[in-house]
N, C-alpha and C positions, 0 to 999 in steps of 0.2 A: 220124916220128910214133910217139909211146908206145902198145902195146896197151893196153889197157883188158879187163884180166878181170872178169864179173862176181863181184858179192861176192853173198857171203850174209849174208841175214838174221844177227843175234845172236842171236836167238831165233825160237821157233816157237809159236802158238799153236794147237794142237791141239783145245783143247776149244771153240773158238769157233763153229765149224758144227754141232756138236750141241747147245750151249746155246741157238745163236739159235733152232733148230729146236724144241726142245723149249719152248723160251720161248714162242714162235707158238702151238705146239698149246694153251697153258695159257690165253695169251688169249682164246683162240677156245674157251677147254672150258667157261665157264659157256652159252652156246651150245648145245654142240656135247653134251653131256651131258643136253639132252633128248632126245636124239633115240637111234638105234641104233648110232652110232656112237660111244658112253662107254666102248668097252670099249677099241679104237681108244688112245681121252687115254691111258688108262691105262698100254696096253702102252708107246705110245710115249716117256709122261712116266718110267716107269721103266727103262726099256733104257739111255732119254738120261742119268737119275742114274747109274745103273751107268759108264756110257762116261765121261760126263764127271770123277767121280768117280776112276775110274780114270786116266785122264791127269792128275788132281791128286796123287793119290798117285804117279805116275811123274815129275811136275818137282819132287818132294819137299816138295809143299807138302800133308801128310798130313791136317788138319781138313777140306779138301774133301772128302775120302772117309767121314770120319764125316757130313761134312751130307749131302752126297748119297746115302748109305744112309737116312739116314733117310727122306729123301725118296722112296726106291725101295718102301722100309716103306709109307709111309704109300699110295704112287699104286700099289701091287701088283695086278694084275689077276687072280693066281691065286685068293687071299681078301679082295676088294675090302671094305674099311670102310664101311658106309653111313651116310656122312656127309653134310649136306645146308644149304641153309641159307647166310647169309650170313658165317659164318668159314669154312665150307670154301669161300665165292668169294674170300674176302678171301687165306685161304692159298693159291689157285691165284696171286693173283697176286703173293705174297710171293714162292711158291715161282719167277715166271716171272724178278721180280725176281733171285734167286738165281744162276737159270742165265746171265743176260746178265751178273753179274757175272764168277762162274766164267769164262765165255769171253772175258772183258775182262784179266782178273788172273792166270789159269793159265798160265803162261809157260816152256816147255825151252827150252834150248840148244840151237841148233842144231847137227848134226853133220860 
């Protein structure tokens, strides 16, 4: 009988758990931004650009990092924008869009 090692993966996606996460919170932020928990979308939607961003610029796929800065810009909780209204709903969920792709398409090598 031949052992059977397992293989690994070719790849890893990394940025997939913070995008779906961040992508959830976006859905739920026209919601969830009546109430006292907007401050919450904020931190959470930019931490996730930051992270996610970061593991795009580490599979060398370098333009994730410019969008999800922007992104970080725009959902910053330290000098929140008071944006309001139906394109900041329509961006929340461009923006959730985004993130599920990022963690669809961000892809390392595994090691």
């Amino acid at each position: 009988m031949a052992s059977r090692e397992p293989q690994t993966p070719a790849f890893q996606r990394n940025a997939f758990l913070p995008g779906i996460l961040a992508a959830a919170v976006l859905f739920l932020a026209p919601v969830i931004l009546k109430t006292d928990w907007s401050a919450i979308v904020l931190y959470v939607v930019a931490i996730g650009a930051l992270i996610v961003g970061w593991f795009g610029v580490q599979a060398r796929q370098w333009w994730w990092g410019i969008v999800f800065l922007a992104i970080a810009v725009l959902w910053n909780p330290v000098y929140p924008f008071d944006f309001d209204g139906t394109v900041w709903t329509v961006a929340q969920f461009v923006a959730a869009l985004v993130f599920l792709a990022a963690g669809v398409l961000i892809k390392s090598p595994s090691v």
